[in-house]
VODOVO-783623 format. One record per residue (C-alpha): residue in three letters; x, y negated, z negated. Coordinates in steps of 0.001 Angstrom, whole numbers. Layout:
BEGIN
code;xx;yy;zz
ala;X;Y;Z $
...
***
This chain:
BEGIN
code;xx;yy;zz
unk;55487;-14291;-9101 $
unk;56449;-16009;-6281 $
unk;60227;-14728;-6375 $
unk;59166;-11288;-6778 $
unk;57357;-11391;-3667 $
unk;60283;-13477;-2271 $
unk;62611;-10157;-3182 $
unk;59870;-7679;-1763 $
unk;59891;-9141;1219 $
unk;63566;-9087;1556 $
unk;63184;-4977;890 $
unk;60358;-5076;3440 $
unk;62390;-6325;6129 $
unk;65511;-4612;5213 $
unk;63368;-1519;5021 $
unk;62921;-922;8728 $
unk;67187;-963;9678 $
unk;67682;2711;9370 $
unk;71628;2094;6890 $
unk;69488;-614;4385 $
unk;66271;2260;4140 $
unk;67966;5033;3040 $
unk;69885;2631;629 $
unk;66470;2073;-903 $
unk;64988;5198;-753 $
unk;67711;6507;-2662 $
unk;67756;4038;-5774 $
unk;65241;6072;-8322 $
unk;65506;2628;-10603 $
unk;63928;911;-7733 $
unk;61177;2752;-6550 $
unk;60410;3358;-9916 $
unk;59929;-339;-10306 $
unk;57651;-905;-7459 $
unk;55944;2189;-8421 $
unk;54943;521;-11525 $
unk;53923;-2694;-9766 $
unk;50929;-839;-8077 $
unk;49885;547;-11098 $
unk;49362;-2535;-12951 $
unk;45954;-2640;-13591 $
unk;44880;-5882;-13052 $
unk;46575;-6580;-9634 $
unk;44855;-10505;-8747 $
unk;47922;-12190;-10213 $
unk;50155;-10180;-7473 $
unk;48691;-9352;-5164 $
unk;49914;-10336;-2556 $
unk;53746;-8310;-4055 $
unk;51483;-5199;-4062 $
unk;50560;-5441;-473 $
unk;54157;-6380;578 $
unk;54891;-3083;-1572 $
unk;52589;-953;-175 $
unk;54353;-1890;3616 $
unk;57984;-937;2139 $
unk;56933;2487;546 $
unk;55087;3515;3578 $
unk;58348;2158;5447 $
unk;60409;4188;3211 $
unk;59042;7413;3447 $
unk;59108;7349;7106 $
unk;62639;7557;6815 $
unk;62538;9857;4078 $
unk;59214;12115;3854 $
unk;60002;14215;479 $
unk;59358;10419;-1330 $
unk;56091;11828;-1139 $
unk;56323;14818;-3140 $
unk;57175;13201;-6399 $
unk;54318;10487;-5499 $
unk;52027;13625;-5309 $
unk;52382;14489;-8787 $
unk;51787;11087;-10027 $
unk;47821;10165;-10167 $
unk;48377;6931;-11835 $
unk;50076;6042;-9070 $
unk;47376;7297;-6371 $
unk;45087;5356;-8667 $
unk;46814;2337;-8382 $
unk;47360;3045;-4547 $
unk;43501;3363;-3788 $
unk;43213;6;-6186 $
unk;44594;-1505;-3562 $
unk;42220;-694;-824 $
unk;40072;-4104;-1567 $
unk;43163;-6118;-964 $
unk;44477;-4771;2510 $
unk;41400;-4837;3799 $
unk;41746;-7727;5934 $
unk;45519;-6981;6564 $
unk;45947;-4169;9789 $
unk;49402;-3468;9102 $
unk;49238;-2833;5007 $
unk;45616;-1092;5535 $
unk;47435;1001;8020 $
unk;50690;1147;5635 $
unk;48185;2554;2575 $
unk;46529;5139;4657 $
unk;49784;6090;6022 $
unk;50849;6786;2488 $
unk;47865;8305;1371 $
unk;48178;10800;3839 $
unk;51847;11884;3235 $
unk;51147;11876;-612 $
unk;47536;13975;-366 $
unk;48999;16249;1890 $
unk;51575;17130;-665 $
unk;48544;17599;-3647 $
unk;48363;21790;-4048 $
unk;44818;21799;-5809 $
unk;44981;25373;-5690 $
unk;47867;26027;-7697 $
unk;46704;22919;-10324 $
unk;45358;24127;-13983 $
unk;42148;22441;-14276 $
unk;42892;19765;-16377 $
unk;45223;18366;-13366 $
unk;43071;18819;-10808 $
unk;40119;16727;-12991 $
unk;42773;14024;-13150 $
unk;42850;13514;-9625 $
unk;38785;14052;-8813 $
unk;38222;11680;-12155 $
unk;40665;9087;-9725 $
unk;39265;9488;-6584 $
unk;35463;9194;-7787 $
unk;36407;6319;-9853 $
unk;37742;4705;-6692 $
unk;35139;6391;-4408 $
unk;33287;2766;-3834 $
unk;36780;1764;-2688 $
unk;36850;4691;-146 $
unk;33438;4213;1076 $
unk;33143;58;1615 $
unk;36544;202;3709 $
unk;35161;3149;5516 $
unk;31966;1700;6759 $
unk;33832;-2019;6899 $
unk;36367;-155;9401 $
unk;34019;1806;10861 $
unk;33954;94;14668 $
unk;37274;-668;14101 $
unk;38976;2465;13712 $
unk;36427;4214;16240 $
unk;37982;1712;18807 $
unk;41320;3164;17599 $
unk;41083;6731;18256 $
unk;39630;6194;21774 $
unk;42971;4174;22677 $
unk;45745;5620;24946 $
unk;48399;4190;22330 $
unk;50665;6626;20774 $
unk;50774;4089;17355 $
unk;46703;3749;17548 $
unk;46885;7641;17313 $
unk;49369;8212;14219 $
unk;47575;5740;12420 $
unk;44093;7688;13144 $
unk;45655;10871;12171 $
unk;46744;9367;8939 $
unk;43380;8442;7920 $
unk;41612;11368;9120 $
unk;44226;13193;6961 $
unk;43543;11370;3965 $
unk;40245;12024;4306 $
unk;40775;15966;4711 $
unk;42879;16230;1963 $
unk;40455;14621;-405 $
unk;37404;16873;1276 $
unk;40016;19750;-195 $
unk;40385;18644;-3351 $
unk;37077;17501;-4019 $
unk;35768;20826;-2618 $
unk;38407;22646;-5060 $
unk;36587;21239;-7832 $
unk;33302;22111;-6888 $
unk;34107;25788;-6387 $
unk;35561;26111;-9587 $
unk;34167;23044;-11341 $
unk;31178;24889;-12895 $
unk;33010;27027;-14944 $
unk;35208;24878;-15848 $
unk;32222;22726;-17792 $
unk;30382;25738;-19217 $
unk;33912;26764;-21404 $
unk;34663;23445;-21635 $
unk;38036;23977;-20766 $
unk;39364;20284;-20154 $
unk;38404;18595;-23435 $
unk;36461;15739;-21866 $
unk;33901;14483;-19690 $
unk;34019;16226;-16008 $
unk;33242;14016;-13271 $
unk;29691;13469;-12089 $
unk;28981;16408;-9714 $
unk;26935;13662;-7538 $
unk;29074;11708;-7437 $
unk;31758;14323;-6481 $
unk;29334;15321;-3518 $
unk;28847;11938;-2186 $
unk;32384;11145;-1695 $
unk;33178;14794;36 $
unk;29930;14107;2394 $
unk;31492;10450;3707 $
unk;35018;11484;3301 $
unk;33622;14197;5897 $
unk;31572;12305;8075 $
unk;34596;10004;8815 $
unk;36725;13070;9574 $
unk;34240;14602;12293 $
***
C-alpha cells in the first residue's frame, strides 16, 4: 500500500494549487476511487491512505463546494467517513479535514424531503457510529473549547464546522424521532428501526457540544 499512499500524497499536495484542484475535482473516475477507499470496511491495512484521503477531499471541495451534494446522497460513504474518526484522532489537520467534510456533506442531507426508508439509512449510520461521535467528542473536549475562545479566523471555521456537523445530525436524528413512531407501528421500512435510546443519546451529546 505504500505506493498508493505515495500517489495520495502527490494529490494532497497538488490539491491545494488552485489549476491542479479543479483538475481533480473534475475527474468523476477519481473521486470515485478514493470514494471507495474510505468505504472499505476494514481500513487498518490503509490507513494511513484514508487519512491522506480524507485531507484531499476536504481540500477539494473547498475549491469546489457542490462535491458535497453527491457525497450527501451517499451513506456508505458518510459511514465510511465517520469510520474514520478513530484514526484522525491524534492528527489536527485530518480531524479538522473530516469535520470540515462532515459539515459540507450534512448540511446538504434534506431529511425532510427523504421517504423513510432513506432517512433510517442514515440514523441506522450515525447510531452505529455514535461511540465514534461521542469518544472524539469528550477526547476533544478541552481542546476544541480552547479553539473557539481563540482570536484566529482558521480556529473559528474549523469550530463552525464541527458545531455544524453536530446540528445537522441533531436535525436528522430529531427528524426521525418526530416521525419515527409511526414509521414502526406500519412497519413501513421492512427492518429493524434503530434503537430509540440510542437515537436519544446521540441527539443529547451531539447537542451539548453544540451549546
Amino acid at each position: 500500500y505504500s505506493v498508493l499512499d505515495t500517489l495520495l500524497r502527490v494529490l494532497e499536495a497538488l490539491s491545494v494549487l488552485d489549476n491542479h484542484s479543479e483538475v481533480i475535482s473534475s475527474s468523476e473516475e477519481l473521486l470515485q476511487l478514493i470514494y471507495n477507499l474510505i468505504k472499505l470496511p476494514d481500513k487498518f491495512e490503509v490507513s494511513s491512505s484514508c487519512i491522506t484521503a480524507v485531507v484531499l477531499i476536504a481540500n477539494v471541495m473547498t475549491d469546489k463546494p457542490d462535491l458535497a451534494s453527491g457525497a450527501s446522497q451517499d451513506s456508505s460513504l458518510l459511514q465510511g467517513l465517520l469510520s474514520l474518526i478513530p484514526f484522525v484522532s491524534n492528527d489536527l489537520e485530518a480531524r479538522n479535514a473530516l469535520w470540515s467534510i462532515l459539515g459540507r456533506v450534512l448540511v446538504r442531507v434534506q431529511e425532510d424531503e427523504m421517504s423513510p426508508s432513506s432517512l433510517h439509512q442514515y440514523v441506522m449510520v450515525l447510531v452505529n457510529k455514535s461511540d465514534f461521535i461521542e469518544e472524539d467528542l469528550i477526547d476533544h473536549r478541552d481542546e476544541d473549547s480552547n479553539k473557539y475562545h481563540q482570536n484566529s479566523n482558521t480556529s473559528y471555521v474549523k469550530e463552525t464546522a464541527r458545531t455544524t456537523s453536530l446540528s445537522r445530525i441533531c436535525s436528522i436524528l430529531q427528524r426521525w424521532i418526530t416521525i419515527g413512531e409511526n414509521i414502526v407501528k406500519k412497519d413501513a421500512i421492512g427492518e429493524v428501526c434503530a434503537d430509540h435510546e440510542n437515537v436519544e443519546k446521540l441527539l443529547q451529546c451531539c447537542r451539548n457540544y453544540t451549546m
